[in-house]
VEXKEDO-782709 format. One record per residue (C-alpha): z, y negated, x; residue in one letter; residue number from 0. Coordinates in pm, whole numbers, plus 50000, padded with zeros to 5 digits. Layout:
((Z Y X) "A" NUM)
...
***
This chain:
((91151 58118 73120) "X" 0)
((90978 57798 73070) "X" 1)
((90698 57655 73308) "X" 2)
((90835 57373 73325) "X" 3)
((91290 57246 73340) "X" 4)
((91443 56939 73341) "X" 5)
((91776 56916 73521) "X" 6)
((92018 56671 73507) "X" 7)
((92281 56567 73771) "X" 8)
((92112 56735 73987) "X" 9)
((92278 56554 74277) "X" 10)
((92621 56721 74174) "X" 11)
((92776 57033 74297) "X" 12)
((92572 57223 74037) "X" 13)
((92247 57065 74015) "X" 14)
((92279 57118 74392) "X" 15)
((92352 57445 74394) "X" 16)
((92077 57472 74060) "X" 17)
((91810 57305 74306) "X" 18)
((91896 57569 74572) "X" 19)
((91851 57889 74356) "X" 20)
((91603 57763 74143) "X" 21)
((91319 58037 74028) "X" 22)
((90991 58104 74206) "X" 23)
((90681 57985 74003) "X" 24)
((90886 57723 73777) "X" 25)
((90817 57309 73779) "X" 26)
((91160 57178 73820) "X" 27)
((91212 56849 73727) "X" 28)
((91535 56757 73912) "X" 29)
((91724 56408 73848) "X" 30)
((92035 56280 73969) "X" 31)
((92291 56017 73803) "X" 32)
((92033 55762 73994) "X" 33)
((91750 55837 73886) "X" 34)
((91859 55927 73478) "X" 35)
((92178 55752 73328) "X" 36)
((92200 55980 73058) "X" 37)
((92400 55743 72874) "X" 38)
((92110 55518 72814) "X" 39)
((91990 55633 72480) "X" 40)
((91660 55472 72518) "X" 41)
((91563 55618 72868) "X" 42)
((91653 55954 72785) "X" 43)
((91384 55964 72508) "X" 44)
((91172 55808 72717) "X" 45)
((91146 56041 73025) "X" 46)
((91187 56356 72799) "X" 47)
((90882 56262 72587) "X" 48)
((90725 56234 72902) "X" 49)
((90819 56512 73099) "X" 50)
((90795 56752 72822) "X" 51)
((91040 57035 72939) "X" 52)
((91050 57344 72765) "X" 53)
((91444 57366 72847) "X" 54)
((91732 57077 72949) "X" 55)
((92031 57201 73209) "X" 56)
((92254 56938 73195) "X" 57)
((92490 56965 73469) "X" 58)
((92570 56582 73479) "X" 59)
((92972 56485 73337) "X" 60)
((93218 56264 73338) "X" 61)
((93446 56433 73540) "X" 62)
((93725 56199 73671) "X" 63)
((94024 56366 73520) "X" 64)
((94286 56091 73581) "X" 65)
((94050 55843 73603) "X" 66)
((93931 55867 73221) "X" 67)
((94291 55843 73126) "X" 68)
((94210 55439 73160) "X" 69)
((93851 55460 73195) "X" 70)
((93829 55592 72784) "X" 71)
((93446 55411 72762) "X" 72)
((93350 55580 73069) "X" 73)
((93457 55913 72948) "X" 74)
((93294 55841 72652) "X" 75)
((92932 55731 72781) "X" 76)
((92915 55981 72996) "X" 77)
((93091 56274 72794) "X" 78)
((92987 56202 72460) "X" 79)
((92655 55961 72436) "X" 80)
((92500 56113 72715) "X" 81)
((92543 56499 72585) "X" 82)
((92427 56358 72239) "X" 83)
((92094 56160 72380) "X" 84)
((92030 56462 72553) "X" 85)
((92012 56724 72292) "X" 86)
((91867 56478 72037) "X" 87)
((91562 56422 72314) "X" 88)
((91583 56792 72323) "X" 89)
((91518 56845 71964) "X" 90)
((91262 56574 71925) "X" 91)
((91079 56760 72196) "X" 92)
((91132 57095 72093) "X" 93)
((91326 57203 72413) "X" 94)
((91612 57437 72465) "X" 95)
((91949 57295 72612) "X" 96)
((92209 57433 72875) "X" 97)
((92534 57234 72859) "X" 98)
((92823 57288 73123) "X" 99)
((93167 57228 72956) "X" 100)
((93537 57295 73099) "X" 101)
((93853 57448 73021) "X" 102)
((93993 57107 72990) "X" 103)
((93894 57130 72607) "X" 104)
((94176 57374 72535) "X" 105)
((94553 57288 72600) "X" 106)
((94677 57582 72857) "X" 107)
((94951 57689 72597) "X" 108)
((94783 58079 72560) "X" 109)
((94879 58342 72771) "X" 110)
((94539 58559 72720) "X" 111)
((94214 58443 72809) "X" 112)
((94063 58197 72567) "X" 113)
((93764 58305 72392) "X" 114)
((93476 58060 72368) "X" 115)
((93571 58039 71965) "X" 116)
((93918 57933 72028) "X" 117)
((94008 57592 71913) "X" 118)
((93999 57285 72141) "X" 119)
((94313 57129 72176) "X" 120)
((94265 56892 72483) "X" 121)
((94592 56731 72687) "X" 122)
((94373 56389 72767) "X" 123)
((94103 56189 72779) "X" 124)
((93813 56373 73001) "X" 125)
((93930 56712 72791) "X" 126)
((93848 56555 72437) "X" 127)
((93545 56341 72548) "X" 128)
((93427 56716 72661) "X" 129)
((93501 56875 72319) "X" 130)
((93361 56567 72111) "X" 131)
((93017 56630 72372) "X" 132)
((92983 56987 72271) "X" 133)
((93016 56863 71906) "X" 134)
((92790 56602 71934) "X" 135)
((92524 56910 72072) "X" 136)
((92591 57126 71846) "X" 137)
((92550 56847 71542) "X" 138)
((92205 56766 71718) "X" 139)
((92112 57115 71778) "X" 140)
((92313 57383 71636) "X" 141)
((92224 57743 71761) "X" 142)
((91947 57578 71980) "X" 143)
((92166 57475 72267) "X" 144)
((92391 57746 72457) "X" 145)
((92698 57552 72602) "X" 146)
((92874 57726 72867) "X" 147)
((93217 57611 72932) "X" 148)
((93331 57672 73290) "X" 149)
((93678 57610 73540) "X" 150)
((93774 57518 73875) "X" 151)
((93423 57459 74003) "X" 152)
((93390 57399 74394) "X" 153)
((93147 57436 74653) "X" 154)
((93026 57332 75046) "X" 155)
((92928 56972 74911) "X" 156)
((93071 56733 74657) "X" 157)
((93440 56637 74644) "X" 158)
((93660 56968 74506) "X" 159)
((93969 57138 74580) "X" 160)
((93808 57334 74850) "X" 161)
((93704 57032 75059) "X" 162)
((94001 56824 74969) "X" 163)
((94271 57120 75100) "X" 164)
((94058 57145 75453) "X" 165)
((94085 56845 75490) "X" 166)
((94472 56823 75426) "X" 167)
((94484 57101 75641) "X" 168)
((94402 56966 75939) "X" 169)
((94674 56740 75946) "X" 170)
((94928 57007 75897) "X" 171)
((95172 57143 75600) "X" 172)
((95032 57118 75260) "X" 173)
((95240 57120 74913) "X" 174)
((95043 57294 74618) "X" 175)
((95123 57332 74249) "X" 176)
((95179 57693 74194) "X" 177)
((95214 57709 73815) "X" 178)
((94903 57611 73691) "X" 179)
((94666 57916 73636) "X" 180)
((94293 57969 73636) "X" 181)
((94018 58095 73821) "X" 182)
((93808 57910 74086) "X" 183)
((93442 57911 74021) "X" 184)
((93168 57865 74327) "X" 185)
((92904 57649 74211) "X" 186)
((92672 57882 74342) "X" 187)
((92794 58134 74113) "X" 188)
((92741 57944 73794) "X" 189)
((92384 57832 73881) "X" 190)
((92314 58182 73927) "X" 191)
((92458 58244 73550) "X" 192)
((92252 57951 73460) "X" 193)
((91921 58082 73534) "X" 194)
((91996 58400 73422) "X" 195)
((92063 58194 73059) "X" 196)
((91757 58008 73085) "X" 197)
((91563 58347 73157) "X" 198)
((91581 58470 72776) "X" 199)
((91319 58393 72563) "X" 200)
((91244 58062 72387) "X" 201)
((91346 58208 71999) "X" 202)
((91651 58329 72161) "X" 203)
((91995 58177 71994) "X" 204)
((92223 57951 72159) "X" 205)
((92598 57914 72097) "X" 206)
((92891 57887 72334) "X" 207)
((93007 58086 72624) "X" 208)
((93193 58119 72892) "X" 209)
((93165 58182 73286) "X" 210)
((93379 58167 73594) "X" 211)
((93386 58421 73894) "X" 212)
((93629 58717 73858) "X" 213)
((94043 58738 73879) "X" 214)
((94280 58486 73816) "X" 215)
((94482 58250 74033) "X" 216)
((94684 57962 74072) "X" 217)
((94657 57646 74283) "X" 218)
((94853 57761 74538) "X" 219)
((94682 58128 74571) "X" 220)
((94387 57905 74590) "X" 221)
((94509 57717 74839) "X" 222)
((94682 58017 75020) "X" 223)
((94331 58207 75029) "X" 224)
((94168 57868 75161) "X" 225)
((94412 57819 75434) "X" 226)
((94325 58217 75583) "X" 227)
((93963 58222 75484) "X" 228)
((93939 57873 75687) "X" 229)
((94129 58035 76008) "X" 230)
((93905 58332 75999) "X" 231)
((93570 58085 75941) "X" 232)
((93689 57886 76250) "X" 233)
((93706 57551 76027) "X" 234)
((94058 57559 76106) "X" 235)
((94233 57637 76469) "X" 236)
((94585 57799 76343) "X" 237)
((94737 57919 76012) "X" 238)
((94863 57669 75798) "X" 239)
((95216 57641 75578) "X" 240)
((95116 57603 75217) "X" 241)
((95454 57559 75025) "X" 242)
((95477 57600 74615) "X" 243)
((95587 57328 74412) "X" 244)
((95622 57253 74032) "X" 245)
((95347 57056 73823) "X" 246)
((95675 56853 73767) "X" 247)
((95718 56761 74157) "X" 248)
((95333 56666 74126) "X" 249)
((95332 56432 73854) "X" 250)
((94928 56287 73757) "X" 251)
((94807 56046 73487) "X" 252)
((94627 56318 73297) "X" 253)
((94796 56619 73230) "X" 254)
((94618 56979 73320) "X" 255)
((94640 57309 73132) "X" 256)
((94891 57534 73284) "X" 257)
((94671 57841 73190) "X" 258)
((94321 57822 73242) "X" 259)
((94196 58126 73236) "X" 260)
((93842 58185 73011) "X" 261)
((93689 58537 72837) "X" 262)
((93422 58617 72987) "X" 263)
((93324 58895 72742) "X" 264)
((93072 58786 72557) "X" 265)
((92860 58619 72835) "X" 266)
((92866 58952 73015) "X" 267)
((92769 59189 72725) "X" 268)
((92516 58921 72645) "X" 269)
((92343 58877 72976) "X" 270)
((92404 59178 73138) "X" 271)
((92630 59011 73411) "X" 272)
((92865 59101 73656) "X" 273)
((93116 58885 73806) "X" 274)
((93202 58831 74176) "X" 275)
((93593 58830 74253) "X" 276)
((93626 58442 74336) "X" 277)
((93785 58558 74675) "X" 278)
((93465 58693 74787) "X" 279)
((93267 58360 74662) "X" 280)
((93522 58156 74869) "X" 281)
((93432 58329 75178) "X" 282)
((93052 58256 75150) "X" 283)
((93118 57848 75075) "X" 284)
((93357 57911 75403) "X" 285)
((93041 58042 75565) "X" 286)
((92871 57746 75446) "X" 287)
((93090 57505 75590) "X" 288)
((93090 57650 75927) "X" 289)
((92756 57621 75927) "X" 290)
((92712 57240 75824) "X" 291)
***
């Protein structure tokens, strides 16, 4: 692993969760949105030549989903340019890069798990500013960069589904799209995957995978499994009614995948990994709330 890591966004739920499980023995250079617009070209050169990292995480996005559906330029800057500053300050300096992606790239028409060589077909905006940022990479850098494309990411901090349904909660009944399918991801989980990635050697070739915790689910499981973790966690006083509806009886500006589901099988023959069932990984982040 390299002595010394940049990492970007590092105010988000996964630079967060990156900062918290961060190696022993490693510099890491952490900057949030405020502190590095990676969307300024000329800055991003500027504090990679002079930080000198040996490897990039770039955890920073876009990541408005309806939002980008008007905002296009936002989207784009922070999609597209800032992905493509990054890994071209990353070649220029000789560094690795680690690039988080989504399942928003692909269009939720499968019914198996996408592989990470399946072709993007995004339903909006955020989706295809995603897949033109992991082009833009992989133009700058080729096998250099290792992008690893990831779904349904919550944790303790941060605004996610997780946070959004307690809160919801509280109040009373909740209604929860129940045929969208996926698998929710604990950011904790994918910084873990991250520093197992940037653990292999230097000369080591990059390409693009996939991670999210184990089993499948949809929005409503999700929420189900939110509403009794919650009860049992003390965050919430009685059991809650979550009720089913239709992605048609929840209408949005940007459309989502219906099936979200990723392959995981390359990323765990590769790295040796083992996934958590994402039930498990929700009860530790419902640990974590109790706490704060």
């Amino acid at each position: 692993m390299p002595n010394r890591i940049l990492l970007v966004g590092a105010s988000g739920q996964v630079g967060t969760a990156c900062r918290a499980l961060a190696p022993v023995g490693i510099e890491l250079l952490a900057l949030s949105h405020a502190e590095l617009d990676i969307a300024d070209a000329a800055r991003v050169a500027a504090t990679v030549d002079e930080l000198k990292p040996g490897l990039i995480i770039n955890t920073a996005a876009y990541t408005g989903v309806d939002k980008a559906e008007t905002d296009i330029g936002g989207a784009q800057r922070g999609n597209v340019e800032g992905p493509r500053h990054l890994a071209a300050a990353a070649r220029a300096a000789g560094a690795r890069l680690i690039h988080l992606s989504t399942d928003f790239v692909f269009d939720g028409r499968a019914s198996t798990p996408y592989e990470p060589d399946a072709a993007a077909a995004p339903l909006g905006i955020y989706g295809a500013t995603k897949a033109a940022g992991e082009e833009a990479i992989r133009a700058e850098l080729g096998d250099q960069a290792i992008i690893l494309r990831t779904a349904w990411v919550y944790s303790a901090t941060g605004n996610n589904f997780v946070r959004t349904m307690l809160r919801h909660m509280a109040r009373g009944p909740v209604r929860v799209v129940a045929d969208q399918v996926g698998t929710p991801t604990s950011a904790t989980s994918l910084a873990e995957v991250i520093w197992r990635i940037a653990a292999e050697p230097a000369d080591s070739p990059g390409g693009t995978y996939h991670w999210t915790d184990a089993g499948v689910a949809s929005w409503y499981d999700f929420a189900v499994a939110i509403a009794e973790e919650a009860v049992a966690a003390g965050l919430l006083r009685a059991p809650v009614e979550v009720t089913p509806i239709a992605t048609s009886d929840y209408p949005t500006p940007a459309r989502r995948p219906a099936y979200s589901v990723l392959d995981k099988s390359a990323t765990l023959r590769r790295f040796s990994l083992a996934p958590v069932h994402w039930r498990v990984r929700l009860r530790a982040v419902m640990g974590e709330l109790a706490r704060i």
